[in-house]
C-alpha positions as CSV (number, residue, x, y, z in Angstrom):
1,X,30.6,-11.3,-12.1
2,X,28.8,-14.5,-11.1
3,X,25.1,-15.8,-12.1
4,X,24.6,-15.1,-8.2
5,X,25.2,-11.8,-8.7
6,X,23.6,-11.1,-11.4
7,X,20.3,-12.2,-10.4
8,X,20.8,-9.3,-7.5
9,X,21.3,-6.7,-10.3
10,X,18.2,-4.8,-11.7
11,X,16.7,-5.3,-14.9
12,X,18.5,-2.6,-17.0
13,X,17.3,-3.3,-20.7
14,X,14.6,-0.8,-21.4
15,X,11.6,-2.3,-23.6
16,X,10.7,-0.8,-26.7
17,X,7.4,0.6,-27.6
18,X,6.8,-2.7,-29.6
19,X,8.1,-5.1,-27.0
20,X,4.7,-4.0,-24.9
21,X,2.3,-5.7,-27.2
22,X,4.8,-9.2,-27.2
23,X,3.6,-12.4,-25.3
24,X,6.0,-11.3,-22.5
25,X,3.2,-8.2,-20.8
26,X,0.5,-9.0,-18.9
27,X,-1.7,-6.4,-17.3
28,X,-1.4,-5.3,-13.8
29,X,-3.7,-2.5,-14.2
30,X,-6.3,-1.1,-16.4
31,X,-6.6,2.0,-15.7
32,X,-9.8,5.0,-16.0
33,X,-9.8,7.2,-18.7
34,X,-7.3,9.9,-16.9
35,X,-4.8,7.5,-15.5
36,X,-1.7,5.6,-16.7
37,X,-2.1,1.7,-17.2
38,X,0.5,-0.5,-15.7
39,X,2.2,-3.4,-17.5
40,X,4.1,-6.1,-16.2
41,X,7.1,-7.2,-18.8
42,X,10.0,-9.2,-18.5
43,X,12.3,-9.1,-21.1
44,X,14.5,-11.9,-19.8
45,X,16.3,-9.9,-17.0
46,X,13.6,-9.9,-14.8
47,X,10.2,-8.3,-14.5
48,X,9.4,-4.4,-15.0
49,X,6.4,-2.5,-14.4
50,X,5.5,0.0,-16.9
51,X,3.5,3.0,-16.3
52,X,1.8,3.7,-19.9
53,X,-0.5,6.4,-21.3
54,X,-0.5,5.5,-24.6
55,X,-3.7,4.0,-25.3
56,X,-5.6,7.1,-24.0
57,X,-7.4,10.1,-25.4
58,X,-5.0,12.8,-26.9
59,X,-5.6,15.4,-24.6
60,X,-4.6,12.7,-21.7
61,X,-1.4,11.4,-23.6
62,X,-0.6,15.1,-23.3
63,X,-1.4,15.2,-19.5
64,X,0.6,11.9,-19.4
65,X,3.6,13.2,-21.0
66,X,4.5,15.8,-18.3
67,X,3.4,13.5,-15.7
68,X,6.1,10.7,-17.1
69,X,8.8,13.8,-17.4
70,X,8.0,15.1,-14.4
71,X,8.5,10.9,-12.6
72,X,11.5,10.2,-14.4
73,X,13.0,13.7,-13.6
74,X,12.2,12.7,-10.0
75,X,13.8,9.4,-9.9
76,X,16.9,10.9,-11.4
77,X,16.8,14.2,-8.7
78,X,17.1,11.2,-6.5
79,X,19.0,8.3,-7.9
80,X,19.0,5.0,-6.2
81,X,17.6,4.7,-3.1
82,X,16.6,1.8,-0.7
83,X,13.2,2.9,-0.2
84,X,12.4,3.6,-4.1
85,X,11.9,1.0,-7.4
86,X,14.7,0.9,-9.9
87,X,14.0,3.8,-12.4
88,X,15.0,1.5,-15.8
89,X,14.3,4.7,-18.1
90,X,11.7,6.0,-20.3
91,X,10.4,3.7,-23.3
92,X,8.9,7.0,-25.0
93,X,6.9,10.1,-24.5
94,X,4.1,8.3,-22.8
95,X,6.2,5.4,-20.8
96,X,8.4,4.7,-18.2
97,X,9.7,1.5,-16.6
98,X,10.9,0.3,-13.4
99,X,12.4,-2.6,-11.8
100,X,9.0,-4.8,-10.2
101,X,9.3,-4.2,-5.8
102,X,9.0,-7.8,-4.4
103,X,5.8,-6.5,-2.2
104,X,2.4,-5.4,-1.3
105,X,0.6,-2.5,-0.2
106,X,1.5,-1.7,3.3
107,X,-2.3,-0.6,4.2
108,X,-3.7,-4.2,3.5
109,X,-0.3,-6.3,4.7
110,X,-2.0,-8.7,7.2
111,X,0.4,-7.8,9.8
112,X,0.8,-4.0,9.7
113,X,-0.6,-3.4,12.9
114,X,2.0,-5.9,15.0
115,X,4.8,-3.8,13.3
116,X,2.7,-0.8,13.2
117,X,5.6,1.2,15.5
118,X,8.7,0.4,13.3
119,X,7.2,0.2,10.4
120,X,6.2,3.9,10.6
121,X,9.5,4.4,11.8
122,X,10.8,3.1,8.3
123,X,8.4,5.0,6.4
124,X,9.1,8.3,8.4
125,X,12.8,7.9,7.6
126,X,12.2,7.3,4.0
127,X,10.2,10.4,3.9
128,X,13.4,12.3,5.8
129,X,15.2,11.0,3.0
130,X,13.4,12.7,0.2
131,X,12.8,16.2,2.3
132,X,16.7,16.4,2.7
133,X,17.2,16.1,-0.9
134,X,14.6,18.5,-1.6
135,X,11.8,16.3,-2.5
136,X,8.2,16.1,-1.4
137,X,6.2,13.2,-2.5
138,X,2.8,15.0,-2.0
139,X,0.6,11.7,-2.3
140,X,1.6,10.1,0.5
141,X,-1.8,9.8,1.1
142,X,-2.6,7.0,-1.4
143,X,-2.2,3.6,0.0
144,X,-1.5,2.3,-3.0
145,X,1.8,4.5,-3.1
146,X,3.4,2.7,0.1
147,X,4.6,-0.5,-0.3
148,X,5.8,-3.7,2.0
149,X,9.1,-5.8,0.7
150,X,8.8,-9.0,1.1
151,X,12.1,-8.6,3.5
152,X,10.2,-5.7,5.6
153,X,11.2,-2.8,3.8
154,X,9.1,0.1,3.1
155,X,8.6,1.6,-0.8
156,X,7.4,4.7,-1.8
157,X,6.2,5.0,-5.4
158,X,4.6,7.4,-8.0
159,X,6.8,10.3,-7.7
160,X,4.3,11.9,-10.9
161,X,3.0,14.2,-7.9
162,X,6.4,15.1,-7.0
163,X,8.1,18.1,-6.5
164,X,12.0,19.2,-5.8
165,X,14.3,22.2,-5.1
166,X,17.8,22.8,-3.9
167,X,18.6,21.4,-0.8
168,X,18.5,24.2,1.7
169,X,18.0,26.7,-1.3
170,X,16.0,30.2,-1.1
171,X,13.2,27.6,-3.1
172,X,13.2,24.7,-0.9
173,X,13.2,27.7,2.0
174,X,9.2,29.4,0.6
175,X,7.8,26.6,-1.2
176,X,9.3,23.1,-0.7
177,X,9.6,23.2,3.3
178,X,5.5,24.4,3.2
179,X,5.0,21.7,0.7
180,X,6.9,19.1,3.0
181,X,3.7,19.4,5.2
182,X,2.1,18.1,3.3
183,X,4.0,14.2,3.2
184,X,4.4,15.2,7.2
185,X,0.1,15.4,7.7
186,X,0.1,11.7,5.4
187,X,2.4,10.5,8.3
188,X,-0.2,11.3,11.0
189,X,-2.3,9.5,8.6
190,X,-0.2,6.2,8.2
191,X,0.6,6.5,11.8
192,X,-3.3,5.8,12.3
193,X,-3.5,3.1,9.6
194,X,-0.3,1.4,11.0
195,X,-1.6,1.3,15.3
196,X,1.5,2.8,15.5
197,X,0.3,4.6,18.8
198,X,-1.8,7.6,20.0
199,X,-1.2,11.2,18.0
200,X,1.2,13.6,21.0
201,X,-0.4,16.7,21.5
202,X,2.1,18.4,19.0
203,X,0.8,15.8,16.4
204,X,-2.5,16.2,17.2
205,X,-2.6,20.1,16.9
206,X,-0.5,20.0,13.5
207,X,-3.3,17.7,12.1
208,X,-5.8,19.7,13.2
209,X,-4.3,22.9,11.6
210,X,-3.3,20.8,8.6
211,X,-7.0,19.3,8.1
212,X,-8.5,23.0,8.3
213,X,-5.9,23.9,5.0
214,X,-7.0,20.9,3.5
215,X,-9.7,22.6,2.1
216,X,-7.8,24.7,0.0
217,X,-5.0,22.3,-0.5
218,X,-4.4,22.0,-4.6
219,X,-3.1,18.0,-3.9
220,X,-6.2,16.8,-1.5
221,X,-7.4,13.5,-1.4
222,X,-10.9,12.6,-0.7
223,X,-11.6,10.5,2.4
């Protein structure tokens, strides 16, 4: 293998719990009192971003270790996809890492609204992608989950939300296609945020039916 291709690869060694209080982790993120901090470390084989609970209060850490089971275990349902950061692995019970995207949030990229039409085109297909696996993202919704490459290409990250089911299967069939709805209404939403054209009727009826549900919608976002 080359130098050329290795700088393509991945990062693939997985920091210990130790290597994230080296000289080689800067902060990305400092995080409330309920939500994971985010580390930058690089290791030598490029940079990683680490998603960390362990400086929080116990009964969080405990929160955080399902939510960091539950990300991993979605990443692995999945397994490498063009749309998703490289799952590296889990440092512990309250860590995982993954390979840095080379990108910004989509919401605030200066020229979102020029591409608006085929860049909601990408992000639809990406969510395609995870509904015919048997995943739903379910917080879509947060701009900070949708990401801009720096070649164009659309990222979706945070899977903690995430559920998945069989493909097709009797549970996909009563509670992940009803779930599904939800990352569909987030599309109308980015569709908006993108200028990516007026709602269709269809569109426009599903939000409205969608918004009303809302209310009793256990994953709702404010605003």
């Amino acid at each position: 293998m080359s130098a050329a291709d290795r700088l393509t690869l991945p990062p693939s060694k997985l920091p210990r719990r130790e290597d994230l209080e080296g000289v080689a982790v800067c902060w990305l993120k400092r995080a409330g009192p309920t939500k994971a901090d985010l580390l930058l470390v690089d290791l030598g084989e490029g940079p990683l971003v680490v998603k960390d609970f362990a400086r929080k209060a116990a009964w969080v850490r405990l929160i955080g270790r399902l939510q960091i089971a539950r990300e991993c275990g979605a990443y692995r349902w999945l397994g490498p996809r063009p749309f998703l950061p490289h799952l590296v692995g889990r440092i512990d019970a309250h860590a995982l890492a993954l390979a840095q995207v080379d990108g910004v949030q989509l919401a605030f990229h200066a020229e979102r609204r020029q591409q608006g039409a085929e860049l909601h085109a990408r992000l639809g297909r990406a969510v395609e992608a995870l509904h015919a696996a048997g995943l739903v993202h379910l917080d879509l919704r947060g701009r900070e989950n949708v990401l801009l490459g720096a070649a164009g290409e659309v990222y979706l990250v945070d899977l903690a939300s995430a559920m998945w089911f069989r493909p097709g299967g009797l549970a996909w069939r009563l509670v992940g296609r009803p779930l599904a709805l939800a990352d569909r209404a987030a599309l109308l939403k980015w569709k908006r945020i993108l200028g990516a054209g007026p709602l269709t009727e269809a569109e426009a009826r599903f939000a409205g039916r969608f918004r009303r549900l809302r209310v009793l919608w256990p994953f709702n976002r404010k605003g």
